[in-house]
VMD Tcl script that draws the C-alpha trace (Angstrom):
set ca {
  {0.00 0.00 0.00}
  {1.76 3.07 -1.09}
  {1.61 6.16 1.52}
  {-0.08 9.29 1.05}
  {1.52 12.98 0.72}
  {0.68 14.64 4.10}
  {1.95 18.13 2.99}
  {-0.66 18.95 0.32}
  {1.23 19.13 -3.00}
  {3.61 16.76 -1.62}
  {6.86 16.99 -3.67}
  {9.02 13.57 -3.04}
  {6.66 12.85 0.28}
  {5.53 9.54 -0.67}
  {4.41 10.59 -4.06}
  {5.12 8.23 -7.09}
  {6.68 9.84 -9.96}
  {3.25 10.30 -11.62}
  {1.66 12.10 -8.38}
  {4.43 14.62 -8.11}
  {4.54 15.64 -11.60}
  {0.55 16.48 -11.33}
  {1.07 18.41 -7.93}
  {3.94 20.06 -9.51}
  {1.56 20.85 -12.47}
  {-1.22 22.24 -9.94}
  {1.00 24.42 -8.13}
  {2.32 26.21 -11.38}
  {-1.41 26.85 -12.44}
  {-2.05 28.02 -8.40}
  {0.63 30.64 -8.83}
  {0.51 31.48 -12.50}
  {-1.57 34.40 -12.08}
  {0.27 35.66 -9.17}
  {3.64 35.66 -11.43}
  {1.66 37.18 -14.40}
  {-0.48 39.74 -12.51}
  {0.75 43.55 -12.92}
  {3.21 44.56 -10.62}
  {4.78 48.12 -9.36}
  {6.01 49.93 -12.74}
  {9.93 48.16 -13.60}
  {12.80 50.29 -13.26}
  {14.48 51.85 -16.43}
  {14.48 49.66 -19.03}
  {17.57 49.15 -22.29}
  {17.03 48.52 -25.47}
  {18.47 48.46 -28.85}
  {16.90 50.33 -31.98}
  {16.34 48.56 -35.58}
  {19.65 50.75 -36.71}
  {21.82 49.38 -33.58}
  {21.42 52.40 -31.02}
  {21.48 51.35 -27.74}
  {18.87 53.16 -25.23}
  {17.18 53.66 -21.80}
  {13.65 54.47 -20.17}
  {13.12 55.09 -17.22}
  {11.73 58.03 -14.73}
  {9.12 56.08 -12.73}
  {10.99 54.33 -9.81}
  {13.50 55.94 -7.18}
  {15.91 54.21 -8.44}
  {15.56 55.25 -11.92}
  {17.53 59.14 -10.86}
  {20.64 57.18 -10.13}
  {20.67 55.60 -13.72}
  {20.54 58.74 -15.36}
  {22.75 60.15 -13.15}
  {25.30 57.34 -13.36}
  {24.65 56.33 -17.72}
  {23.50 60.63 -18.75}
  {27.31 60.85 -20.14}
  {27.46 57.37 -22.04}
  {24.53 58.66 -24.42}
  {24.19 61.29 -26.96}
  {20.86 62.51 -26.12}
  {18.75 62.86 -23.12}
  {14.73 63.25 -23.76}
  {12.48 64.68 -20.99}
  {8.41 64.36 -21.10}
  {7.08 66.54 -18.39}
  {3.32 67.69 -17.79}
  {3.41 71.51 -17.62}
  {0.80 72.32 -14.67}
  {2.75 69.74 -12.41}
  {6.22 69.86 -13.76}
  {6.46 66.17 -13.22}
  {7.65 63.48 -16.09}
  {4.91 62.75 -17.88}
  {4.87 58.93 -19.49}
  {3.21 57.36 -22.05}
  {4.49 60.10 -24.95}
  {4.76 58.78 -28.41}
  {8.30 59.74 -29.15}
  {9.59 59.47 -33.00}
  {13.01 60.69 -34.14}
  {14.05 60.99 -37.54}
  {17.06 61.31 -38.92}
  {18.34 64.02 -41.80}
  {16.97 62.09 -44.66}
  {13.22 61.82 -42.56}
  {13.75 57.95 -41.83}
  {12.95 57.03 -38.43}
  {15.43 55.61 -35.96}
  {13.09 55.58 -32.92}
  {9.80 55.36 -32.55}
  {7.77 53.96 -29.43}
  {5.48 55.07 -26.64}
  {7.53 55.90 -23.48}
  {6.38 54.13 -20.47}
  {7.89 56.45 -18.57}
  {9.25 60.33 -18.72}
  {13.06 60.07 -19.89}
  {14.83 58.22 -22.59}
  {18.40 58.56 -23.30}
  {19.84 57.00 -26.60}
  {23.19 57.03 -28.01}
  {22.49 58.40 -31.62}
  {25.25 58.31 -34.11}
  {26.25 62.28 -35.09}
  {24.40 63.65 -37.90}
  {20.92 66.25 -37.48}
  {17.50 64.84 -36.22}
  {14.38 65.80 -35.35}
  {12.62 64.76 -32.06}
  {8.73 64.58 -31.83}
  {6.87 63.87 -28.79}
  {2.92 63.45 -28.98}
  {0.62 63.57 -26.27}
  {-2.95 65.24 -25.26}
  {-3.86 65.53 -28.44}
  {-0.48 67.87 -29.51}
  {2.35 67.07 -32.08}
  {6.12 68.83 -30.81}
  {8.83 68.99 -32.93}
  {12.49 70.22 -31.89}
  {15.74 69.71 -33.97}
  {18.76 68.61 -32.40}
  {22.23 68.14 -33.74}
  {24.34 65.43 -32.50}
  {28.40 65.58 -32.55}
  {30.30 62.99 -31.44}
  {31.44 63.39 -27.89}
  {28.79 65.65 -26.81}
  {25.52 65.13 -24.96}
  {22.71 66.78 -25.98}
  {19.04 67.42 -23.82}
  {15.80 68.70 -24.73}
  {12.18 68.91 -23.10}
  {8.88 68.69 -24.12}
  {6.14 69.87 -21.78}
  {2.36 69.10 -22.62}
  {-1.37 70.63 -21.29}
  {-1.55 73.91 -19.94}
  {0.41 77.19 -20.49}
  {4.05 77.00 -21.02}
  {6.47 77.55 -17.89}
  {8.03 81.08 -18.36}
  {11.87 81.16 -19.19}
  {14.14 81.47 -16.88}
  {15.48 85.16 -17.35}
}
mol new
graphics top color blue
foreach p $ca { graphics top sphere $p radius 0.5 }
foreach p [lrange $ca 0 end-1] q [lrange $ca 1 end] { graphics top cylinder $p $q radius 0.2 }
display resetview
């Protein structure tokens, strides 16, 4: 007579090879939607473009300042999304840049307010879109310099620093 699991899903406790296997398979569908359910926003995230550049997002999690802080010199370009009546980041921006000859080399939604991307030199145009608005600023890159623009949406525009 072959002994029964006392533990529940009884891994090795007097399970035959067939019994463990199905607890095993039970437990995995017990926890599956646990692993799969949304969690606190991820910290900055890399990436790679279609053309090779390499890039970050972040902006969301505490953690996320020291990456820029620590990886702002390794890239060409910094991008900041902010929301003008709270002057916080501002996420989920549609962000496009195109290069001289109006191809795009980045295109995405931001999850989050900041991207930096290491763009080869040559002249590009940035647009963000969000609220309903289209922004466009140009931006030169040369190699060995870092380059940062803003783009600030709803609201009246903060007044320039004199």
């Amino acid at each position: 007579m072959r002994s029964q699991a006392r533990f529940g899903v009884g891994f090795g406790f007097g399970c035959g090879g067939r019994e463990a296997l199905a607890a095993m398979a039970v437990a995995a569908l017990l926890w599956l939607p646990l692993l799969l359910a949304p969690g606190p926003a991820a910290a900055a995230t890399s990436g790679f473009t279609p053309g090779g550049a390499d890039f970050i997002v972040g902006g969301q999690q505490p953690q996320d300042d020291a990456v820029l802080r620590q990886r702002r010199g390794q890239y060409s370009l910094l991008v900041l999304t902010a929301a003008r009546a709270a002057g916080g980041g501002l996420a989920t921006v549609r962000l496009r840049v195109l290069d001289a000859r109006r191809r795009v080399v980045f295109s995405r939604v931001l999850p989050e307010p900041w991207l930096l991307i290491d763009l080869p030199a040559g002249h590009y145009e940035v647009e963000a879109a969000s609220q309903g608005q289209v922004q466009r600023q140009p931006v030169t890159i040369v190699s060995g310099d870092h380059q940062a623009m803003v783009f600030y949406f709803g609201g009246a525009a903060p007044l320039p620093a004199d």
